[in-house]
N, CA, C and O atoms as a GROMACS GRO file, in nm:
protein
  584
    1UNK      N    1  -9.574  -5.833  12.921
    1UNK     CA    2  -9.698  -5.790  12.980
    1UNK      C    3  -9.670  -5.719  13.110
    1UNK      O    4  -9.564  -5.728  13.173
    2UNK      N    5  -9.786  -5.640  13.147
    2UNK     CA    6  -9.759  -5.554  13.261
    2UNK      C    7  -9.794  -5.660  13.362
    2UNK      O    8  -9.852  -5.762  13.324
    3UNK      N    9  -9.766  -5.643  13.475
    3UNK     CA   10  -9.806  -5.773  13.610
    3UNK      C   11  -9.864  -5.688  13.700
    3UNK      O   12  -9.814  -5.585  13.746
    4UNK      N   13  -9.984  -5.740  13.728
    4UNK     CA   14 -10.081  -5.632  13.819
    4UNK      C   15 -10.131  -5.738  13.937
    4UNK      O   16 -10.216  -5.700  14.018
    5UNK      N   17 -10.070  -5.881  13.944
    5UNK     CA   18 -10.136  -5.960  14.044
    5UNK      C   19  -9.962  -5.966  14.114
    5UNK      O   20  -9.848  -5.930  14.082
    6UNK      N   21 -10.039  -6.045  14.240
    6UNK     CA   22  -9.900  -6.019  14.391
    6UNK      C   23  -9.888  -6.166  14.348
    6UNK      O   24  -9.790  -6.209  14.408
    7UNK      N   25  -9.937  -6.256  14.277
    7UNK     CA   26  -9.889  -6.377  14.286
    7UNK      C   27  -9.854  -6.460  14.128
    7UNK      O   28  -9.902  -6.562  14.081
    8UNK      N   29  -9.746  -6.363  14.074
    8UNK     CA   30  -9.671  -6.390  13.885
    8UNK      C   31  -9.686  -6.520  13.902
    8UNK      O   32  -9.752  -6.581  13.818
    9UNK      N   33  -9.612  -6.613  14.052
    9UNK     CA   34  -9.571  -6.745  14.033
    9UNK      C   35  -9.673  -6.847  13.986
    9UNK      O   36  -9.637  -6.963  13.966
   10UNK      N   37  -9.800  -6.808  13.966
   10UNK     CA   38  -9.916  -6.864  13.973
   10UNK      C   39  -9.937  -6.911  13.804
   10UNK      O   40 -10.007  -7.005  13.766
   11UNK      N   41  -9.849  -6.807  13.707
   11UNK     CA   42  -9.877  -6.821  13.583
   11UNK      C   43  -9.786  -6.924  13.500
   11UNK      O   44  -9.706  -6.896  13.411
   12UNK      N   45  -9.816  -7.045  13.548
   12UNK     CA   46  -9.685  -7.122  13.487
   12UNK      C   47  -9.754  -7.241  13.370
   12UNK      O   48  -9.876  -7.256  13.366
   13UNK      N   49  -9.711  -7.278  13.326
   13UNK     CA   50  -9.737  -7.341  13.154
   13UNK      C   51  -9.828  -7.457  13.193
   13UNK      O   52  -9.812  -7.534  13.287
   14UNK      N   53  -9.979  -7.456  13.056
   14UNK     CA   54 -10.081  -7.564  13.140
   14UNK      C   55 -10.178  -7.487  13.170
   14UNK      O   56 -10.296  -7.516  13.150
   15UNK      N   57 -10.115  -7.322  13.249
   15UNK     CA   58 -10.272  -7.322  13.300
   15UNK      C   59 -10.333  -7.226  13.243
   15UNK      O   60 -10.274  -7.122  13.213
   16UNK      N   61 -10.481  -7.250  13.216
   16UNK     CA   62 -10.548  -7.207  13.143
   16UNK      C   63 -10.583  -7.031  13.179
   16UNK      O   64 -10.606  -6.995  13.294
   17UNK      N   65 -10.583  -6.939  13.066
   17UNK     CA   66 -10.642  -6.837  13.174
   17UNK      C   67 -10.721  -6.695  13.050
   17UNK      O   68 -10.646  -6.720  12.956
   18UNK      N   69 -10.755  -6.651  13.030
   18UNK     CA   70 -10.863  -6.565  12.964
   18UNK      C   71 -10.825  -6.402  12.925
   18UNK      O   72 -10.771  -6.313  12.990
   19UNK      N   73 -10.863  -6.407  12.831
   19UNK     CA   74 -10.822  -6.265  12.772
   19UNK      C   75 -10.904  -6.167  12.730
   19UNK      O   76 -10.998  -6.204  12.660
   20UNK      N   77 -10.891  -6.049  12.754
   20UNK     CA   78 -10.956  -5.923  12.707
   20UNK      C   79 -11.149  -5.931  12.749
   20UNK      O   80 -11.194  -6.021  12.820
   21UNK      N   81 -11.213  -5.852  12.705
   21UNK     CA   82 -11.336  -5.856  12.767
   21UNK      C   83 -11.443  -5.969  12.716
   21UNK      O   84 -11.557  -5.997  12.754
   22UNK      N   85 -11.350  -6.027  12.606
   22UNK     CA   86 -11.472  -6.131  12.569
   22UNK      C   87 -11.406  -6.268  12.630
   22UNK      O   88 -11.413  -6.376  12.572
   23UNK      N   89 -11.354  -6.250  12.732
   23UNK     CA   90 -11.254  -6.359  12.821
   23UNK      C   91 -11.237  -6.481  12.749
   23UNK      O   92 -11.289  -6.590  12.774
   24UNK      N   93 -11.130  -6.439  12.625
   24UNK     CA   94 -11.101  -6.572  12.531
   24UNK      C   95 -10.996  -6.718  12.636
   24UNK      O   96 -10.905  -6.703  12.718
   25UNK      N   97 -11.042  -6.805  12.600
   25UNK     CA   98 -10.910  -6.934  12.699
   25UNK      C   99 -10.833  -6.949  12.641
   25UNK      O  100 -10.866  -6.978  12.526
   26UNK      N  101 -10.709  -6.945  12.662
   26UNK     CA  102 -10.603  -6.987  12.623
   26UNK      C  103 -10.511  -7.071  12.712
   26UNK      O  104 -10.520  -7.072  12.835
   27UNK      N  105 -10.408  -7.150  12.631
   27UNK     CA  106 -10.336  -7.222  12.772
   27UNK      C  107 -10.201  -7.133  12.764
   27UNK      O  108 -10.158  -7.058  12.676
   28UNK      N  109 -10.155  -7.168  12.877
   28UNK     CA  110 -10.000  -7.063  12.877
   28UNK      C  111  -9.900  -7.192  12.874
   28UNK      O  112  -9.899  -7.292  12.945
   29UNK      N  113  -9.799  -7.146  12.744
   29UNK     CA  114  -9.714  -7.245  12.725
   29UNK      C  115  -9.581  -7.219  12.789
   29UNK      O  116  -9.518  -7.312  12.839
   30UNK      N  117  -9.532  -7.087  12.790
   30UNK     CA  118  -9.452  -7.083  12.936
   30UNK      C  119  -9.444  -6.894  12.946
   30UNK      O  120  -9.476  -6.820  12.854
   31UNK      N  121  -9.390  -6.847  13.090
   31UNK     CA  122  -9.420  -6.752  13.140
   31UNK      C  123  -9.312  -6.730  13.223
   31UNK      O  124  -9.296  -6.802  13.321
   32UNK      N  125  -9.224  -6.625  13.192
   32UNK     CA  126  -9.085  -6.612  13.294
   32UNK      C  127  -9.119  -6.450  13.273
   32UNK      O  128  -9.150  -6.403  13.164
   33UNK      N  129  -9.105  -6.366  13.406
   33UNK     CA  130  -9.039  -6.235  13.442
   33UNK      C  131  -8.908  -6.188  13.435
   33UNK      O  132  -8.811  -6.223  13.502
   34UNK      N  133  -8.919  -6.067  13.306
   34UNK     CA  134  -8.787  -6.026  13.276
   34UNK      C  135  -8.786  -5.848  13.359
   34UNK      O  136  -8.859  -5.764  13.305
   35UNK      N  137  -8.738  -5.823  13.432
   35UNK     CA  138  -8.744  -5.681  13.540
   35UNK      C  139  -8.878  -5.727  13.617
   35UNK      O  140  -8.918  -5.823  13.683
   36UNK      N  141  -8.924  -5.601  13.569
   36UNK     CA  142  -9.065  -5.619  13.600
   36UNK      C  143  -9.205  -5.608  13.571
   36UNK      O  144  -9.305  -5.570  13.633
   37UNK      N  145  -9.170  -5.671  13.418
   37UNK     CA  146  -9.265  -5.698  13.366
   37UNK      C  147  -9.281  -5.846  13.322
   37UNK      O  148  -9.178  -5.903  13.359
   38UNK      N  149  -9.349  -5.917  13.272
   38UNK     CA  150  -9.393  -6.092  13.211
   38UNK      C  151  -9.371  -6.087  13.062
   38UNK      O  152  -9.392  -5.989  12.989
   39UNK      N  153  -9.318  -6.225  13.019
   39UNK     CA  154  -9.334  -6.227  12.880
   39UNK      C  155  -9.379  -6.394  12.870
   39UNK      O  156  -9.311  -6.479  12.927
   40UNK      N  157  -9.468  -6.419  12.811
   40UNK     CA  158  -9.589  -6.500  12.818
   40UNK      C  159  -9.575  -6.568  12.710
   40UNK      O  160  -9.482  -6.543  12.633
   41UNK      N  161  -9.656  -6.656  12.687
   41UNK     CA  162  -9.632  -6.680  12.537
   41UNK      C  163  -9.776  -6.822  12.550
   41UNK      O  164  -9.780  -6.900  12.646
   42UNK      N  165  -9.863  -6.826  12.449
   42UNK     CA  166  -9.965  -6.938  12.477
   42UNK      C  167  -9.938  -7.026  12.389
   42UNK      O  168  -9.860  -7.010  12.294
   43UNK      N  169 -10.016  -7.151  12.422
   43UNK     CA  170  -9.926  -7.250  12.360
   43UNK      C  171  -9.992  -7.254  12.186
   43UNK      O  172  -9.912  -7.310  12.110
   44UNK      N  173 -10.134  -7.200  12.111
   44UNK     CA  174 -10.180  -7.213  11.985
   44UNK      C  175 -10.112  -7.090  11.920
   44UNK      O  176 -10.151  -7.075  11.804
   45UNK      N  177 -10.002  -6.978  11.969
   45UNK     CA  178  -9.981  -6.902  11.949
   45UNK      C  179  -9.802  -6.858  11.883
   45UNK      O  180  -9.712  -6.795  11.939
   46UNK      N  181  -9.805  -6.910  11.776
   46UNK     CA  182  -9.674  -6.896  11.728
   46UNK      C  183  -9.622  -6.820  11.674
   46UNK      O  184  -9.504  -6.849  11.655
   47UNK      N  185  -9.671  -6.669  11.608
   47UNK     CA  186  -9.590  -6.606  11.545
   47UNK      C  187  -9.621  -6.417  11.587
   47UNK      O  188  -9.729  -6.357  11.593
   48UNK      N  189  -9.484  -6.367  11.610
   48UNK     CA  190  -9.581  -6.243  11.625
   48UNK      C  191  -9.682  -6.152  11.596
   48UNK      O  192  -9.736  -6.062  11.661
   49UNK      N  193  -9.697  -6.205  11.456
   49UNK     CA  194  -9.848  -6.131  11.422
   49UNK      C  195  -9.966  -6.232  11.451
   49UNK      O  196 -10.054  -6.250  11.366
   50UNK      N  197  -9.964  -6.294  11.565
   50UNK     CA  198 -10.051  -6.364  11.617
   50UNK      C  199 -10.030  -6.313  11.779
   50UNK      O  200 -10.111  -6.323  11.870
   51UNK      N  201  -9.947  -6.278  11.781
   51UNK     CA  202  -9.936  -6.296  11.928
   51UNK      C  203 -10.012  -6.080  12.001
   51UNK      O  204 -10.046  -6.023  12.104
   52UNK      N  205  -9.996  -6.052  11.846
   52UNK     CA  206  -9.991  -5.890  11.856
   52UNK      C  207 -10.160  -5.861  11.869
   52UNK      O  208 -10.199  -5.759  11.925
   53UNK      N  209 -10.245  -5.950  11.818
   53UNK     CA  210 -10.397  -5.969  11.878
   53UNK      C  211 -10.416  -5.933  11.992
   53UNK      O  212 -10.503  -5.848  12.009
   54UNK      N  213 -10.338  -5.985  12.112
   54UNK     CA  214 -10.400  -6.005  12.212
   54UNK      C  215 -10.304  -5.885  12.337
   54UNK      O  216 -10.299  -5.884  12.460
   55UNK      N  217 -10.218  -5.767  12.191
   55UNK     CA  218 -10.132  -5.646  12.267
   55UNK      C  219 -10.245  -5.567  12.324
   55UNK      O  220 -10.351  -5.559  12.263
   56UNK      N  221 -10.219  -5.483  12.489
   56UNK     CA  222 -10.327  -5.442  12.595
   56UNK      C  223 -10.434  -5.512  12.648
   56UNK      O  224 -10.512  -5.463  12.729
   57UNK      N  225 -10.442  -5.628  12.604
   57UNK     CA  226 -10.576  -5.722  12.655
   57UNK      C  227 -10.541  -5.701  12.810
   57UNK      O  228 -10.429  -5.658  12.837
   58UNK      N  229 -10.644  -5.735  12.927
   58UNK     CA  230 -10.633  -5.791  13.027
   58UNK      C  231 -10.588  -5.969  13.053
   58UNK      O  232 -10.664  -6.042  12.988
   59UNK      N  233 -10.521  -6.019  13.104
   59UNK     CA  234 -10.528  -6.167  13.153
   59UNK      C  235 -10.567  -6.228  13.282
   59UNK      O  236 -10.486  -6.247  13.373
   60UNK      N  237 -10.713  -6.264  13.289
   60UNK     CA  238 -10.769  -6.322  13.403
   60UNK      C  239 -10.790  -6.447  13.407
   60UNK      O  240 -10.790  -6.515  13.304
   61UNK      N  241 -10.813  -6.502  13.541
   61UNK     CA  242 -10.836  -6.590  13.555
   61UNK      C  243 -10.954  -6.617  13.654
   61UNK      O  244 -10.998  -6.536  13.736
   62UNK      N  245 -11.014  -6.787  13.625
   62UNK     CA  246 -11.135  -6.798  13.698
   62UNK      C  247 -11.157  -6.762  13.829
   62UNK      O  248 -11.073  -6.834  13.884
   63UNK      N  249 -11.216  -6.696  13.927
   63UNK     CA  250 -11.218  -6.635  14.065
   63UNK      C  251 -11.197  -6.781  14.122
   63UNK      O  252 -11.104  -6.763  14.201
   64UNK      N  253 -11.223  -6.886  14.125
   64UNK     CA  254 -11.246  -6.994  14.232
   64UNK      C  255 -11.056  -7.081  14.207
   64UNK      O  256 -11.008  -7.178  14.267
   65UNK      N  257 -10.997  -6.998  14.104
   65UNK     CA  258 -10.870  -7.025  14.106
   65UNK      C  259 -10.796  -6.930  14.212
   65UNK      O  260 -10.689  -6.969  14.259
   66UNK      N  261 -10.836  -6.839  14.241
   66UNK     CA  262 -10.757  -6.716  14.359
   66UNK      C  263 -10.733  -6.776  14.470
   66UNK      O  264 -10.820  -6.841  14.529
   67UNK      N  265 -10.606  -6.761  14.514
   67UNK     CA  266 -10.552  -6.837  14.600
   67UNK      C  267 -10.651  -6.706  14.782
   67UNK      O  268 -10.696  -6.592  14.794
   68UNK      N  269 -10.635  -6.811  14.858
   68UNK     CA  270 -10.686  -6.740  14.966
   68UNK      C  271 -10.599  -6.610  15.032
   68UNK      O  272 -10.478  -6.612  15.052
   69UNK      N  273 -10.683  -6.506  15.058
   69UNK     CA  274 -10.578  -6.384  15.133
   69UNK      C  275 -10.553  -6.468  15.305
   69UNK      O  276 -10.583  -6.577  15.355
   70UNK      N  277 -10.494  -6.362  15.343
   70UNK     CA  278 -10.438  -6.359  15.481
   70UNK      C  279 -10.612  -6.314  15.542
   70UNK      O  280 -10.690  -6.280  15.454
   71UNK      N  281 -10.658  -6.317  15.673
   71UNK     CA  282 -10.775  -6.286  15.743
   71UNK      C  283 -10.767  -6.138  15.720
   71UNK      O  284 -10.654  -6.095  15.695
   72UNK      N  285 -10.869  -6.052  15.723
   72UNK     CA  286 -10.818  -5.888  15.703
   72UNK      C  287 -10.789  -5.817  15.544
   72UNK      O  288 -10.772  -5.698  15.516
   73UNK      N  289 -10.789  -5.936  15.454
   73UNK     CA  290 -10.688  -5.890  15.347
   73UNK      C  291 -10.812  -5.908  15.264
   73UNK      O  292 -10.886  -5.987  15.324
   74UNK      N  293 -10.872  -5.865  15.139
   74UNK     CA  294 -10.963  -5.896  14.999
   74UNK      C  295 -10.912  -5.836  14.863
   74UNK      O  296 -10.828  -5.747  14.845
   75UNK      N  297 -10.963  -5.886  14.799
   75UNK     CA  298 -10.932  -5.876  14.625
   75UNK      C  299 -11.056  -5.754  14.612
   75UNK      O  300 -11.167  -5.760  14.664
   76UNK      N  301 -11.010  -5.662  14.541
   76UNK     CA  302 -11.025  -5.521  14.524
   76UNK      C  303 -11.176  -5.550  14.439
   76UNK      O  304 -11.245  -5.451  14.416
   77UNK      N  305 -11.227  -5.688  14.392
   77UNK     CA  306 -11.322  -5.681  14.303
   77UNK      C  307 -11.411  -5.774  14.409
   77UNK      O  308 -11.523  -5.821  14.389
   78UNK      N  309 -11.329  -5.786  14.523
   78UNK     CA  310 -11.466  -5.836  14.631
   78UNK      C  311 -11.534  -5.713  14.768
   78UNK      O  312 -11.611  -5.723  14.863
   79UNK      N  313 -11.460  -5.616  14.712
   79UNK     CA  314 -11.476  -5.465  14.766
   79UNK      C  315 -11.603  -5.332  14.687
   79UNK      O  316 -11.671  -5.240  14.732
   80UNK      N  317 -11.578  -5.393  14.545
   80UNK     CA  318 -11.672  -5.264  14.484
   80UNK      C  319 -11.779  -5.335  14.489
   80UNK      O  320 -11.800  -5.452  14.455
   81UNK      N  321 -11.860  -5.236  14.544
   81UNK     CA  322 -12.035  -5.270  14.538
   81UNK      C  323 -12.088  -5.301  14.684
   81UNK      O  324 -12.200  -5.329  14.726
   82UNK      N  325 -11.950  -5.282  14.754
   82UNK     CA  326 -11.984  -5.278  14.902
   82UNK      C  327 -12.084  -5.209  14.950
   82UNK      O  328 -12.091  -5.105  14.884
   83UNK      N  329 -12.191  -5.213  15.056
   83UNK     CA  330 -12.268  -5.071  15.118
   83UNK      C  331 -12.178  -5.021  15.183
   83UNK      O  332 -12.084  -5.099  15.203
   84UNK      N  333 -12.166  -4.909  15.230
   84UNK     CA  334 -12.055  -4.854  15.302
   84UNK      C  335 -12.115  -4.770  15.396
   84UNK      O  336 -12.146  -4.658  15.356
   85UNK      N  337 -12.151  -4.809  15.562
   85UNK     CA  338 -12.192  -4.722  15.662
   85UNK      C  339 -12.106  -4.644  15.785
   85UNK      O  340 -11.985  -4.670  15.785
   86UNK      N  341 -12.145  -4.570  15.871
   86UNK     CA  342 -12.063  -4.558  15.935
   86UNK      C  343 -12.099  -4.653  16.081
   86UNK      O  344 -12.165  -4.758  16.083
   87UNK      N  345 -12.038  -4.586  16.198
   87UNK     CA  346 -12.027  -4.724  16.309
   87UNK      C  347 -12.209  -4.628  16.369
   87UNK      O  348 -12.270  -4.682  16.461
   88UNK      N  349 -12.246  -4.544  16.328
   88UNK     CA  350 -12.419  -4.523  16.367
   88UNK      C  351 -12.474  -4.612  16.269
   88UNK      O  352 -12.554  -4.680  16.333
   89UNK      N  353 -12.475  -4.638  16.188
   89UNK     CA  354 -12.536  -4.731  16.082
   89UNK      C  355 -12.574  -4.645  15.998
   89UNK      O  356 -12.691  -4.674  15.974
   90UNK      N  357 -12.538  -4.534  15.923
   90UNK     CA  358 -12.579  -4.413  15.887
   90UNK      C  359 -12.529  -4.457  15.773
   90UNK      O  360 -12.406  -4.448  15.777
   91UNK      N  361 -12.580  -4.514  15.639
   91UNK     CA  362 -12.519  -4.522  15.505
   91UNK      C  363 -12.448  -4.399  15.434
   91UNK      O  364 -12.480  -4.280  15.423
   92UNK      N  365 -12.366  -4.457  15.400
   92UNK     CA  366 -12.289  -4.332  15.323
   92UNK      C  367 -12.270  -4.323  15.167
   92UNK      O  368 -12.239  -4.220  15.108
   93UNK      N  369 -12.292  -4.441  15.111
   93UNK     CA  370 -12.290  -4.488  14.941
   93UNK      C  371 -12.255  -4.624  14.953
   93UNK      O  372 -12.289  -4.690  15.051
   94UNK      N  373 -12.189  -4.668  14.859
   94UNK     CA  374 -12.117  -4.785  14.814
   94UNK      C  375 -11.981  -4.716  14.736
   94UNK      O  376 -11.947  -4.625  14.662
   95UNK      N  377 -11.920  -4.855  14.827
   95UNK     CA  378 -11.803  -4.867  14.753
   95UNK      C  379 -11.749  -4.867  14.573
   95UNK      O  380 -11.760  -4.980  14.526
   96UNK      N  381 -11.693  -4.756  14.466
   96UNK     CA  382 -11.751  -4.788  14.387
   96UNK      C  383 -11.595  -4.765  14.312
   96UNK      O  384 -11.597  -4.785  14.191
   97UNK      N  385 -11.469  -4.727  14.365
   97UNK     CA  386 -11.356  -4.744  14.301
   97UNK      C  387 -11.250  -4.762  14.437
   97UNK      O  388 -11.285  -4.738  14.553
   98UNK      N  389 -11.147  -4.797  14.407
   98UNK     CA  390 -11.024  -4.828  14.491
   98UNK      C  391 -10.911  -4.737  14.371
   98UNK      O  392 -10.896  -4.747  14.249
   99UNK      N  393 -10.841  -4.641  14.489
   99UNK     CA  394 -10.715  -4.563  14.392
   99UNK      C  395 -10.607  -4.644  14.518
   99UNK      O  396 -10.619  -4.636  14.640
  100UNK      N  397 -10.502  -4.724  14.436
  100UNK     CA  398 -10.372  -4.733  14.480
  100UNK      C  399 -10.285  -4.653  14.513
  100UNK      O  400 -10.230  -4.620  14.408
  101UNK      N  401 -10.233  -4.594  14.606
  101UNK     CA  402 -10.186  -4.461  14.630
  101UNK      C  403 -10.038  -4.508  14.664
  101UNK      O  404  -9.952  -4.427  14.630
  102UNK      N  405  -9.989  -4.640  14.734
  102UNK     CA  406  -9.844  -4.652  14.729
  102UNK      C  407  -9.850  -4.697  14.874
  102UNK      O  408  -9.817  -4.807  14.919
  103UNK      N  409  -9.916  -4.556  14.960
  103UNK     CA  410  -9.887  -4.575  15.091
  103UNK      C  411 -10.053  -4.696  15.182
  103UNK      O  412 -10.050  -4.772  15.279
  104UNK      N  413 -10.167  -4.657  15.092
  104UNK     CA  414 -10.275  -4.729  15.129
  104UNK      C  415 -10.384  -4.703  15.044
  104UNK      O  416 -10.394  -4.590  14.998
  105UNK      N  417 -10.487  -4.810  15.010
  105UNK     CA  418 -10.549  -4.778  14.909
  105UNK      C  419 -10.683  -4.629  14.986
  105UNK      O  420 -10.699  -4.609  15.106
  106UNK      N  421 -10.753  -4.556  14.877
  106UNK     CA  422 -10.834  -4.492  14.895
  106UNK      C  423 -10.960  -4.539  14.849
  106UNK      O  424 -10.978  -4.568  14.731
  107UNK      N  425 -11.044  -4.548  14.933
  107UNK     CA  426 -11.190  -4.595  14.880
  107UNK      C  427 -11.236  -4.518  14.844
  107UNK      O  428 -11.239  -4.432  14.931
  108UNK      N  429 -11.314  -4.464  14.693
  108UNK     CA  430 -11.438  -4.367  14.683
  108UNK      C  431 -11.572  -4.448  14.701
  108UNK      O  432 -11.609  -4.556  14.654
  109UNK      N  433 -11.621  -4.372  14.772
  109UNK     CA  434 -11.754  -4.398  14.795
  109UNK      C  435 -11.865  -4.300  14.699
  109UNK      O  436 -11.838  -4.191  14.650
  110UNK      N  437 -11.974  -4.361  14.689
  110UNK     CA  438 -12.080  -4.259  14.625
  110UNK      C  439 -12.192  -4.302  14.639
  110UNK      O  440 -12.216  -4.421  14.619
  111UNK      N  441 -12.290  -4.211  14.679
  111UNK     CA  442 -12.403  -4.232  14.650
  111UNK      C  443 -12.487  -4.260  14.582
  111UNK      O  444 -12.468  -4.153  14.524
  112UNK      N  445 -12.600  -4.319  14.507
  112UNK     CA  446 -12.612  -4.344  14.427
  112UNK      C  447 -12.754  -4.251  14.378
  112UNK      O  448 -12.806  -4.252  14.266
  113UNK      N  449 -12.796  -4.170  14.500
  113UNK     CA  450 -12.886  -4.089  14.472
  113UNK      C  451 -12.881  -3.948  14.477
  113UNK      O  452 -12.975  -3.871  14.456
  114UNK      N  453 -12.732  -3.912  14.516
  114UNK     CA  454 -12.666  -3.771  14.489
  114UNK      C  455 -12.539  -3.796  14.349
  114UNK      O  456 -12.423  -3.806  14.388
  115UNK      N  457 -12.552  -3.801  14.259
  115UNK     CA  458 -12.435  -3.798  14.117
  115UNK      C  459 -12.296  -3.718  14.218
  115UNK      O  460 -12.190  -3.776  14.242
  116UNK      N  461 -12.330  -3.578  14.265
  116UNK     CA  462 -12.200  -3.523  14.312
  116UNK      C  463 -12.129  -3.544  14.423
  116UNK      O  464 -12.018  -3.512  14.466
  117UNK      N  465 -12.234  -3.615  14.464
  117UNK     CA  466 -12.141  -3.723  14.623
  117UNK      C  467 -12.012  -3.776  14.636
  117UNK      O  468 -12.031  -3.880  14.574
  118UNK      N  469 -11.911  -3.780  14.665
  118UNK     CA  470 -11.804  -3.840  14.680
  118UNK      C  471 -11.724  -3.794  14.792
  118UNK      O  472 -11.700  -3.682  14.837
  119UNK      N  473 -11.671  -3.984  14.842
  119UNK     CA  474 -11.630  -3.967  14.980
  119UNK      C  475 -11.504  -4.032  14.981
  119UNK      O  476 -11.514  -4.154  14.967
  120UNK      N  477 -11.403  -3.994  14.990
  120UNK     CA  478 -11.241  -4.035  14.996
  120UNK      C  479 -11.227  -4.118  15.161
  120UNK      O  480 -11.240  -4.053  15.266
  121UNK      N  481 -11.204  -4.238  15.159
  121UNK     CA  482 -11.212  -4.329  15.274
  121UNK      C  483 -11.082  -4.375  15.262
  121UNK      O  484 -11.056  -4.444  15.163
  122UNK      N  485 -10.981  -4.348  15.354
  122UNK     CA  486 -10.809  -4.390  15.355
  122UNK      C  487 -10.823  -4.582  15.409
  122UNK      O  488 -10.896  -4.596  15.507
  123UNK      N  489 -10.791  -4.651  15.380
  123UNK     CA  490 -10.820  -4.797  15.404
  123UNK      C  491 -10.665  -4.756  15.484
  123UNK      O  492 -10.553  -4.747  15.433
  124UNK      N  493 -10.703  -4.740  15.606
  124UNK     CA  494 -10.631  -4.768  15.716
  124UNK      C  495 -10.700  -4.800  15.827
  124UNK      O  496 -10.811  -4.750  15.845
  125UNK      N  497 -10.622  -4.924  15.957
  125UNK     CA  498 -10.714  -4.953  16.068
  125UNK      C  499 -10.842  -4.885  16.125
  125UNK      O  500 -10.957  -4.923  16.147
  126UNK      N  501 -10.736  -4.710  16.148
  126UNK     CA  502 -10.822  -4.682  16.254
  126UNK      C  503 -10.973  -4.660  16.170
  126UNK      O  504 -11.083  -4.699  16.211
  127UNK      N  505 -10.950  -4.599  16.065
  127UNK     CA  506 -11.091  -4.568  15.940
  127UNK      C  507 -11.189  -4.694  15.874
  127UNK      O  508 -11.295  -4.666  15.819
  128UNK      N  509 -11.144  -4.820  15.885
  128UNK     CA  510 -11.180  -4.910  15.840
  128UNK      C  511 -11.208  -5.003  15.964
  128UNK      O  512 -11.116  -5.069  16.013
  129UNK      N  513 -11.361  -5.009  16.025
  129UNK     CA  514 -11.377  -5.077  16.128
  129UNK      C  515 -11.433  -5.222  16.109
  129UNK      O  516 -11.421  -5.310  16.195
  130UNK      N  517 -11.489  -5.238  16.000
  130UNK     CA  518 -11.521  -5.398  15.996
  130UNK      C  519 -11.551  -5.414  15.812
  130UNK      O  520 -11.609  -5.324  15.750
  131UNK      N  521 -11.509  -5.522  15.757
  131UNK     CA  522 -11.554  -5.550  15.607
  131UNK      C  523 -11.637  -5.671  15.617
  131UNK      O  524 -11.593  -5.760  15.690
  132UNK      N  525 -11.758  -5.691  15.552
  132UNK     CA  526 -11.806  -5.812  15.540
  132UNK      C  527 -11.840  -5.814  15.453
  132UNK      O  528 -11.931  -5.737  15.421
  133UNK      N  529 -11.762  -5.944  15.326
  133UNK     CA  530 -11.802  -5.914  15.199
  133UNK      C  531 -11.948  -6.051  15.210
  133UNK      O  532 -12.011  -6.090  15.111
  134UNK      N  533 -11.964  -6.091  15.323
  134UNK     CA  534 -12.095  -6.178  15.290
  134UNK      C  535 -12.234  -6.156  15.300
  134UNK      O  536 -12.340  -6.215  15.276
  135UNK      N  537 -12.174  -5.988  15.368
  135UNK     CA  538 -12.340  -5.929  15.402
  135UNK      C  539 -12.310  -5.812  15.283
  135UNK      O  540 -12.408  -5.751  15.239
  136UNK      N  541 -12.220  -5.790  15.247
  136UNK     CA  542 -12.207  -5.645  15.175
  136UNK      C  543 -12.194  -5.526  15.213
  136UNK      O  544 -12.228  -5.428  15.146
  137UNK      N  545 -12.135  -5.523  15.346
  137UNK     CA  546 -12.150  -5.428  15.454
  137UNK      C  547 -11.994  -5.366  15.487
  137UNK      O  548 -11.909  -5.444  15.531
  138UNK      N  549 -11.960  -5.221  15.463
  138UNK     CA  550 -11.803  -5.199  15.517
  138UNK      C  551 -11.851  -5.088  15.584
  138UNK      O  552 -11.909  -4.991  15.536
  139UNK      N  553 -11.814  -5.119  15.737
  139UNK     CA  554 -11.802  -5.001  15.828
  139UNK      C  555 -11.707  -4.893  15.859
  139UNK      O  556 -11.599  -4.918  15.911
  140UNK      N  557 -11.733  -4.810  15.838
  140UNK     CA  558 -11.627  -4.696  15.902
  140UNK      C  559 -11.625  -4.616  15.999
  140UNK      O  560 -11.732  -4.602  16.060
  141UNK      N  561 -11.512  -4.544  16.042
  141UNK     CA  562 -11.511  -4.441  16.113
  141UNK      C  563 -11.442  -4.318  16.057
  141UNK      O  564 -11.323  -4.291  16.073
  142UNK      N  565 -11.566  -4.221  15.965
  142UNK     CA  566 -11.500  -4.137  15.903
  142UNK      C  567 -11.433  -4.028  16.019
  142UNK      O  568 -11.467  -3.995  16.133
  143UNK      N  569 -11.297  -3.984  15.910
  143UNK     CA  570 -11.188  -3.916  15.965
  143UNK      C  571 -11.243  -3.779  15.993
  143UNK      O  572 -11.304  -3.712  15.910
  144UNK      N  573 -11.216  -3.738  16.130
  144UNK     CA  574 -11.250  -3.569  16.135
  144UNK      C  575 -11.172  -3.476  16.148
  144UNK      O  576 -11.079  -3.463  16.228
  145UNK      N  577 -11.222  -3.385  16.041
  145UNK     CA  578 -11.097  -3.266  15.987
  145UNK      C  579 -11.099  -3.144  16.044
  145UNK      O  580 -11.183  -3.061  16.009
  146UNK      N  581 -10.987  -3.111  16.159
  146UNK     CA  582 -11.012  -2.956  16.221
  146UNK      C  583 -11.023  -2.850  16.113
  146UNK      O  584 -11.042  -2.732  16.144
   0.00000   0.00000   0.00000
């Protein structure tokens, strides 16, 4: 499997965790990283044409299992649906994708009452002035381009 979470060590045999969009449970009977990718294996699941069901699925797990970030830090699915203003209080859209770029993620923003709106927000300090995922509120200071 491909590994798209910062914490593999988390997937170890026992624990329960959900597949593809109709989030089936399964238990994981054991789970070791070979490079850098996972090879998994559940425990009702014995033969490869059983195991080939569940080839491209997603594997999630329950949110109240996510281990806590660092202060500053959120899970990319406690980010979309953000309002997104600037530091006048001047709405700009919502938060409505995150692109991984390597060096820092990019927020698109959009409006939801212009379709051709779109606003590329670099998630770096100086551009990113406050997140509150309890009000729904991410402030910025958009970047100005000579």
């Amino acid at each position: 499997m491909n590994i798209y979470t910062d914490f593999p060590e988390r997937l170890t045999s026992g624990k329960t965790v959900f597949l593809g969009r109709q989030h089936e449970e399964k238990v994981i009977a054991s789970f070791k990283i070979s490079n850098v990718r996972g090879l998994i294996n559940f425990e009702d699941t014995h033969t490869p044409e059983e195991a080939n069901k569940y080839k491209n699925m997603l594997v999630y797990i329950q949110q109240d299992a996510l281990p806590e970030l660092p202060e500053g830090e959120y899970y990319h699915h406690n980010l979309i649906g953000l309002k997104v203003q600037d530091e006048n209080q001047k709405i700009l859209g919502f938060l409505t994708e995150i692109i991984s770029t390597g060096a820092n993620d990019v927020y698109v923003v959009r409006d939801p009452a212009d379709e051709n709106s779109e606003i590329l927000i670099p998630a770096i300090p100086d551009v990113i002035l406050d997140v509150n995922v309890q009000t729904g509120v991410m402030v910025v200071k958009p970047q100005e381009w000579a």
